[in-house]
C-alpha positions as CSV (number, residue, x, y, z in Angstrom):
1,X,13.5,50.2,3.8
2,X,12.9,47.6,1.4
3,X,12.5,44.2,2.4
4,X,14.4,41.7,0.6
5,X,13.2,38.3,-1.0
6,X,16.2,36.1,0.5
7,X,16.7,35.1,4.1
8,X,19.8,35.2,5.8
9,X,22.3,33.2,5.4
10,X,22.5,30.0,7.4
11,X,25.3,28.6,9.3
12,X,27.2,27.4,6.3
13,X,27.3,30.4,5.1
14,X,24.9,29.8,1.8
15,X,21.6,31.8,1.0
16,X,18.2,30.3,1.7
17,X,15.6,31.9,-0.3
18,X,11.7,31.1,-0.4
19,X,9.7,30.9,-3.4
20,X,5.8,31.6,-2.8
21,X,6.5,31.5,0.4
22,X,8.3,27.9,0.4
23,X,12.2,27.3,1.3
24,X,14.3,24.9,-0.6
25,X,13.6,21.9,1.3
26,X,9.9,22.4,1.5
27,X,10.1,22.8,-2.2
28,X,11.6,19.7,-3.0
29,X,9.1,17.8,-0.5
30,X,6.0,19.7,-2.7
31,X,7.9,18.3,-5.6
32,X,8.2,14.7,-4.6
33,X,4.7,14.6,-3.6
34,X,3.5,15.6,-6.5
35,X,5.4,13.4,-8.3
36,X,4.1,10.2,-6.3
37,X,0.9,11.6,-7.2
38,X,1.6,11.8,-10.5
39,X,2.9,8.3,-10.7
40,X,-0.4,6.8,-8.7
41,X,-2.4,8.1,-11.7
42,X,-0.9,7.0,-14.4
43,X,0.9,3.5,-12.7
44,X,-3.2,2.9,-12.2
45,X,-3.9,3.4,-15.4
46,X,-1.4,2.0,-17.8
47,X,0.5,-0.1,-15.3
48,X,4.3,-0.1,-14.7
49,X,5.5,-0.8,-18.0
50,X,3.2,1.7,-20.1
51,X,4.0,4.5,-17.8
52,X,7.6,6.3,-18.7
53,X,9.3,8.6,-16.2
54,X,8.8,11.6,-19.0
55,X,5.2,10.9,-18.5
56,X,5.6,11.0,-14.7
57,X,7.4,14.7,-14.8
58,X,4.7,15.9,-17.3
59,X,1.9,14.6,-15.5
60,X,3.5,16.6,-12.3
61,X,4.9,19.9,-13.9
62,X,8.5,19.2,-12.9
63,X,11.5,18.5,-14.5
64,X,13.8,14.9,-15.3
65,X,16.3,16.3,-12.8
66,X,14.2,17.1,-10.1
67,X,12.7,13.6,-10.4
68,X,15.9,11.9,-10.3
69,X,17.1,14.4,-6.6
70,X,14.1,12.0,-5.6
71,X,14.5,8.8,-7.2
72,X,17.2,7.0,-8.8
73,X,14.6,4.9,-11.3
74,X,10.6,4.5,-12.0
75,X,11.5,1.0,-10.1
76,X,12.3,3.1,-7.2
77,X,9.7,5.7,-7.5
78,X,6.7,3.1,-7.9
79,X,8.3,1.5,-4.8
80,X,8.4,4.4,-2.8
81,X,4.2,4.9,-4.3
82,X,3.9,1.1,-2.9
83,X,5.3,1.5,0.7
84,X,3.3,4.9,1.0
85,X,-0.3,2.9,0.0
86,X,0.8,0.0,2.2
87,X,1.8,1.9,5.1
88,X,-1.8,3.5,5.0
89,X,-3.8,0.3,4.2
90,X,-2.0,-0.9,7.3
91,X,-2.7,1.8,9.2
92,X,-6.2,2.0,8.4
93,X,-6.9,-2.0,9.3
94,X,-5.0,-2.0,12.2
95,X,-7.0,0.9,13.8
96,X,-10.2,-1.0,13.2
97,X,-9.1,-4.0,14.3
98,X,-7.7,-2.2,17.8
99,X,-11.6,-1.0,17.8
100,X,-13.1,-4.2,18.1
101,X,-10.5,-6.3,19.5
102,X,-12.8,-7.0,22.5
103,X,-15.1,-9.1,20.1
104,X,-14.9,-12.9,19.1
105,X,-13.1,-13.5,15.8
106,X,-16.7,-14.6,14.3
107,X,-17.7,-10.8,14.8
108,X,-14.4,-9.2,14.3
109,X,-13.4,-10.8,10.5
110,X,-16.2,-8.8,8.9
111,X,-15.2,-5.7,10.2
112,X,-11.4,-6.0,9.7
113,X,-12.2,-7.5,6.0
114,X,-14.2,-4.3,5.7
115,X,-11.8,-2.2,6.6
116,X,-9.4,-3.5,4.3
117,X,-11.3,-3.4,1.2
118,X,-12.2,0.2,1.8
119,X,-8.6,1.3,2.3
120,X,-7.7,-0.4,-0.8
121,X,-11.0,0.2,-3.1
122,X,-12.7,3.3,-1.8
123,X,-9.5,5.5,-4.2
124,X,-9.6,2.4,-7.3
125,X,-6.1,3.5,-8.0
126,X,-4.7,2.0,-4.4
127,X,-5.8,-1.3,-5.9
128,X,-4.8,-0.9,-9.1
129,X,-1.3,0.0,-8.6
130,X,-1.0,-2.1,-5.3
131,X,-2.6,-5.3,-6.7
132,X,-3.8,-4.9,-10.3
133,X,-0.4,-4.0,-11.7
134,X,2.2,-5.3,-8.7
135,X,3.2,-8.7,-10.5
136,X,6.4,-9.3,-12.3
137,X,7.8,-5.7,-12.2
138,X,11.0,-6.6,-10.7
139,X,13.0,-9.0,-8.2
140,X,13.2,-5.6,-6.3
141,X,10.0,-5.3,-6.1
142,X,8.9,-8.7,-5.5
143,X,10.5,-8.7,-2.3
144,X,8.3,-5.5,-1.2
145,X,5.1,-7.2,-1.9
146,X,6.5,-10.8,-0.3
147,X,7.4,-8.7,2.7
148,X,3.8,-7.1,3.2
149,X,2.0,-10.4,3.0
150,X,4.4,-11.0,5.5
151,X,3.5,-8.4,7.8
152,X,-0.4,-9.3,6.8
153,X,0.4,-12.9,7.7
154,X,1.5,-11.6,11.0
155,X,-1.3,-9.5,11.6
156,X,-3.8,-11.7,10.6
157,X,-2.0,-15.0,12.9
158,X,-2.2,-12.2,16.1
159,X,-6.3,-12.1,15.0
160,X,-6.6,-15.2,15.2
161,X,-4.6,-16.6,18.4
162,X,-2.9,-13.2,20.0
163,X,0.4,-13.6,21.1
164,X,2.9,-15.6,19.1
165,X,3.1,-19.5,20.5
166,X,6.5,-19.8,22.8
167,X,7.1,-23.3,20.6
168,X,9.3,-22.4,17.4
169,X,8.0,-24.8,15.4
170,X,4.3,-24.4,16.4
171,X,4.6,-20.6,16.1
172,X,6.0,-21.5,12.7
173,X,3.1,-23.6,11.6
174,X,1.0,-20.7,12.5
175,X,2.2,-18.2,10.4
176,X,2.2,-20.4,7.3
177,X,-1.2,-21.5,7.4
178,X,-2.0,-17.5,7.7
179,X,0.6,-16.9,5.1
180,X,-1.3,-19.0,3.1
181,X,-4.5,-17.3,3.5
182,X,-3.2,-14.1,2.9
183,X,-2.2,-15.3,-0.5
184,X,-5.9,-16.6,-0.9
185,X,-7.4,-13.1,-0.1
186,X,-4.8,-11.5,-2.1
187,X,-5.8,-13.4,-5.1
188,X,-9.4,-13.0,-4.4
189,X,-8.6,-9.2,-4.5
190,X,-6.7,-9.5,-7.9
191,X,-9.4,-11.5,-9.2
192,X,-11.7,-9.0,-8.4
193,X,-9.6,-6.2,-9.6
194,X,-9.3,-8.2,-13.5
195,X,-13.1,-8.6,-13.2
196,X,-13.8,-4.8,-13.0
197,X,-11.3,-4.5,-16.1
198,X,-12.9,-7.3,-17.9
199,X,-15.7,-5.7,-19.9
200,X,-18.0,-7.5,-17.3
201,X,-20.8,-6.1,-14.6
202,X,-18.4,-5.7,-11.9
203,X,-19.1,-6.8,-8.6
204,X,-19.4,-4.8,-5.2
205,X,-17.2,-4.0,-2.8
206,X,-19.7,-5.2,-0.4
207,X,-19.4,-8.6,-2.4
208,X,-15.8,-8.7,-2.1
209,X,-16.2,-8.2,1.5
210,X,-18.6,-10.6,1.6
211,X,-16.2,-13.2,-0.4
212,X,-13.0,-12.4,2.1
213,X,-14.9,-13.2,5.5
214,X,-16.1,-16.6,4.0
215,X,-13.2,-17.6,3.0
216,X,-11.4,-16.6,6.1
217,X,-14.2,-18.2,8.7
218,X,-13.6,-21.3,6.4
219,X,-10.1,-21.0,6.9
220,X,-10.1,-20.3,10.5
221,X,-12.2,-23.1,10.6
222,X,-9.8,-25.8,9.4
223,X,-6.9,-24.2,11.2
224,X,-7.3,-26.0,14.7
225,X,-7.3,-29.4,13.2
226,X,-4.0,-28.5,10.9
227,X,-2.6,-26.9,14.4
């Protein structure tokens, strides 16, 4: 008796049959991914604007229709790429930090600043796309990257003082002065990025380091008398 290529029918009554082994849905989640990985390369190295979806689906051996079953625009597909490299970065400082949490802030900022800039640097297209090429895309996607330095403000205000201050308004204070940090480091990170692309002898990623936790401990610093 020969075996047939299709599976039974499931409960709706429609055919479910595997290609090398995959199903339909597991199909379309290969495809996606390979698209996002598509997009990673060549968002990194033309940036948002020289990179066309045509490109993407070439790049990823699929067709226009099976990108748009994923993502209504390249707006939406580099957004999706930018909450997937976030959510990782995040993942990977928070861990570390969780580590060493025992330790003073003095000893804990270069470790946590260390941690960062190898989530985002050790692959240079996780900085490229998520820093080098972020800016002025879209109002859409403005709001993405103002919402992560929002959750880094967070993260970085917990660091530094734990648990969020019972008063309102002092909790308030608190997480602007780290919002405002965050937006220091973030621009330390871009400058770092345009260096590298600059024709210049770009610096290390053990300098960058280096850069971050001075200017945080010089930040941290100041913050009690600002408190």
């Amino acid at each position: 008796m020969t075996r047939s290529k299709y599976s039974a029918p499931d409960e709706s009554g429609s055919v479910n049959h595997r290609i090398r082994g995959l199903d339909a849905e597991q199909r379309s989640v290969r495809r996606r991914r390979k698209i996002l990985e598509a997009s990673m390369d060549l968002f990194a190295a033309h940036g948002f604007w020289g990179t066309s979806i045509e490109q993407i689906c070439q790049s990823a051996y699929v067709g226009t229709k099976a990108f748009y079953e994923h993502f209504e625009s390249k707006e939406a597909c580099y957004t999706a790429l930018l909450e997937q490299l976030t959510a990782h970065t995040q993942q990977q400082v928070a861990e570390r930090a969780a580590a060493v949490a025992e330790l003073p802030w003095s000893q804990r900022s270069p470790v946590v600043v260390a941690a960062f800039v190898h989530a985002i640097a050790d692959d240079p297209r996780v900085a490229a796309v998520s820093f080098g090429h972020a800016g002025g895309i879209s109002p859409t996607v403005e709001r993405k990257r103002r919402r992560i330095r929002r959750w880094a403000a967070a993260f970085l205000d917990a660091q530094w003082s734990g648990d969020p201050d019972p008063d309102p308004d002092r909790q308030r204070r608190r997480l602007a002065l780290a919002l405002g940090a965050i937006g220091g480091l973030f621009e330390l990170v871009t400058d770092w990025l345009c260096h590298h692309d600059d024709g210049a002898d770009p610096d290390t990623m053990e300098s960058l380091i280096e850069d971050l936790d001075r200017y945080l401990t010089a930040v941290a610093a100041g913050r009690a008398a600002a408190l």
